[in-house]
C-alpha positions as CSV (number, residue, x, y, z in Angstrom):
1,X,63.6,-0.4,-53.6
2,X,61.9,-2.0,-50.7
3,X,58.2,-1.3,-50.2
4,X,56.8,-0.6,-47.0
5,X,53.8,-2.8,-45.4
6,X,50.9,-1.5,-43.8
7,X,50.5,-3.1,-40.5
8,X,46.8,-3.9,-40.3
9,X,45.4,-4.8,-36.7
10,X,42.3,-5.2,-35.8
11,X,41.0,-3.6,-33.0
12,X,37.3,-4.6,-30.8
13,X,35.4,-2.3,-29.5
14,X,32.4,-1.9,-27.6
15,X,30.3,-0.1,-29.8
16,X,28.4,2.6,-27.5
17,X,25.2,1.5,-29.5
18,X,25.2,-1.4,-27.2
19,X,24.0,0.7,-23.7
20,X,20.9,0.9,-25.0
21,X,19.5,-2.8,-24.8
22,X,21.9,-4.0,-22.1
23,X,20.0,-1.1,-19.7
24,X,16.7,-1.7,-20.8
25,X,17.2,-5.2,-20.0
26,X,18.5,-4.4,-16.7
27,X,15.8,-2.0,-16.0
28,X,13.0,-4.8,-17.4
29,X,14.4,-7.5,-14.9
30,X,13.9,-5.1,-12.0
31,X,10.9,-4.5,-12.8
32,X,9.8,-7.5,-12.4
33,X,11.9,-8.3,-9.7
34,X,10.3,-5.9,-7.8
35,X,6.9,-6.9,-9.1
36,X,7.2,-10.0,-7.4
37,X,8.5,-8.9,-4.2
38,X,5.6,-6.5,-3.4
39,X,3.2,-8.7,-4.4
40,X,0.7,-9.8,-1.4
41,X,-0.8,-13.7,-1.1
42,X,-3.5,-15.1,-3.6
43,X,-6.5,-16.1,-1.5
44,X,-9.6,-17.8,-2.9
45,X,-13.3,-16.9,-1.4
46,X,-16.4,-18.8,-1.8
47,X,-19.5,-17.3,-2.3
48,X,-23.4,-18.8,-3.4
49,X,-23.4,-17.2,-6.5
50,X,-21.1,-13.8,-8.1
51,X,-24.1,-11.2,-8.0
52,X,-22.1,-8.1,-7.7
53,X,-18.3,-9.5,-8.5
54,X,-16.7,-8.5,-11.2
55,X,-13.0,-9.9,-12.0
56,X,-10.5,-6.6,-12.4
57,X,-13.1,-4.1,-10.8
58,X,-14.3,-5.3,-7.1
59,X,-12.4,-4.5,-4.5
60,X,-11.9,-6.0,-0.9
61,X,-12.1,-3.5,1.6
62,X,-12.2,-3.2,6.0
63,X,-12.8,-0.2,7.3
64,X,-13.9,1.5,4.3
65,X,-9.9,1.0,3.0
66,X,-9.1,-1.2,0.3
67,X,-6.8,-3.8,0.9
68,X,-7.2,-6.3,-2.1
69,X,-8.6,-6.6,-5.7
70,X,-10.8,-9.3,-6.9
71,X,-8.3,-11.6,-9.9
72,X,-10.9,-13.9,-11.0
73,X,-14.4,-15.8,-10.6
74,X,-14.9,-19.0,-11.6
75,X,-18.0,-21.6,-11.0
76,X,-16.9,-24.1,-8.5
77,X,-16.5,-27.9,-8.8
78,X,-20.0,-29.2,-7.6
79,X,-22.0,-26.5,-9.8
80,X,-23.4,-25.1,-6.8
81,X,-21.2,-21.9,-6.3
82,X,-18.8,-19.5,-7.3
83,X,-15.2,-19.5,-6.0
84,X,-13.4,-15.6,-5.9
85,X,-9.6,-15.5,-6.1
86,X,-8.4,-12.5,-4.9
87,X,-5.0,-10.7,-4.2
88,X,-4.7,-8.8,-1.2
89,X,-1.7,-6.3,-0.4
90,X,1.1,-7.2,1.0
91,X,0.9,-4.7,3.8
92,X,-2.3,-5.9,4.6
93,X,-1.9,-10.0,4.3
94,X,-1.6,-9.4,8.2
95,X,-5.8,-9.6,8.5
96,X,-5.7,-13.1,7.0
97,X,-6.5,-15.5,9.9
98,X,-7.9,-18.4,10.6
99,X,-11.0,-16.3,12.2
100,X,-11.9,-14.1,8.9
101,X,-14.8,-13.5,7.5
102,X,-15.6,-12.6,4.4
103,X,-19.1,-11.1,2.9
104,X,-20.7,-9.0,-0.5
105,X,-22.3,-5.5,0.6
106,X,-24.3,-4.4,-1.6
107,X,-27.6,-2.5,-1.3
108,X,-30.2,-4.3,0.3
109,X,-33.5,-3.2,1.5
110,X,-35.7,-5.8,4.2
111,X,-37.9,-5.9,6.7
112,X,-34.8,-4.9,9.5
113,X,-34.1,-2.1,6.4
114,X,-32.4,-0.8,4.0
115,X,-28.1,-1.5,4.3
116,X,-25.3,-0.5,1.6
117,X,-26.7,2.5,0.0
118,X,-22.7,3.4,-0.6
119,X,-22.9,0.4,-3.4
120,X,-25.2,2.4,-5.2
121,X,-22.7,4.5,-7.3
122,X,-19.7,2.5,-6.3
123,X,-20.7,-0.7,-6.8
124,X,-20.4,-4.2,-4.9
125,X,-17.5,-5.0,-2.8
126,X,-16.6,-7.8,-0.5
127,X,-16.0,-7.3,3.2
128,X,-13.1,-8.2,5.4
129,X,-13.7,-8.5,8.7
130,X,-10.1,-9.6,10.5
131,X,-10.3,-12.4,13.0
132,X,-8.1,-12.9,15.9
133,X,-6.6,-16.4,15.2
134,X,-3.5,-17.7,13.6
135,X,-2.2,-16.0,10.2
136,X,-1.4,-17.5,6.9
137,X,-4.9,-19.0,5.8
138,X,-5.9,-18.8,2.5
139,X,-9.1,-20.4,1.5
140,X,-12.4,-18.8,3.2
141,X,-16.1,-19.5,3.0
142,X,-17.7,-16.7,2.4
143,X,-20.8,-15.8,4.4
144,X,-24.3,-15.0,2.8
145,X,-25.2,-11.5,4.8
């Protein structure tokens, strides 16, 4: 009697266990692909001193609209002041020029009288006031008042 053989092949499959990972990688490095394209210019401010910045939590607004968030504060070189580096939107990177100015509000009360009351429960922020020259700068001197 002749015995039969059992053909044994081996067959590879994608294992449907796989779709998992392979989308959340997919999904991960979109994220951040997008995360990087929205993203508006890193500018750097400098100011006297950081009464009233806080890293995270002050915002830069013009016209009572916020267009960028303040990264970082750091003491300068020299000793002698604080420079801010801040992230502005993308939308808004438009109102960086040559021309801008840059300033803290926060309350103040003088002899001309009393200014950013708003501060009060808000907090400091810094000022933008566009200018009217050429875009793209992105190092500024901040003014005092």
């Amino acid at each position: 009697m002749t015995q039969a053989r059992a053909k044994i092949t081996h067959k590879r499959r994608f294992s449907m266990i796989w779709i998992i990972p392979i989308v959340a990688t997919l999904l991960g490095g979109w994220m951040v692909l997008h995360s990087y394209s929205t993203r508006g210019p890193v500018i750097t401010i400098e100011f006297m001193n950081a009464e009233g910045i806080v890293a995270e939590k002050t915002r830069i607004k013009t016209l009572d609209v916020d267009v960028g968030l303040v990264k970082s504060v750091n003491i300068n070189q020299d000793y002698n002041g604080v420079v801010v580096s801040a992230q502005i939107d993308k939308s808004n990177s438009s109102l960086l020029r040559e021309d801008s100015q840059f300033w803290v509000v926060r309350p103040r009360i003088g002899t001309s009288g009393v200014s950013g009351l708003g501060t009060l429960l808000s907090g400091a922020y810094i000022q933008l006031s566009p200018g009217t020259g050429e875009p793209g700068r992105e190092h500024f001197v901040g003014l005092d008042a």
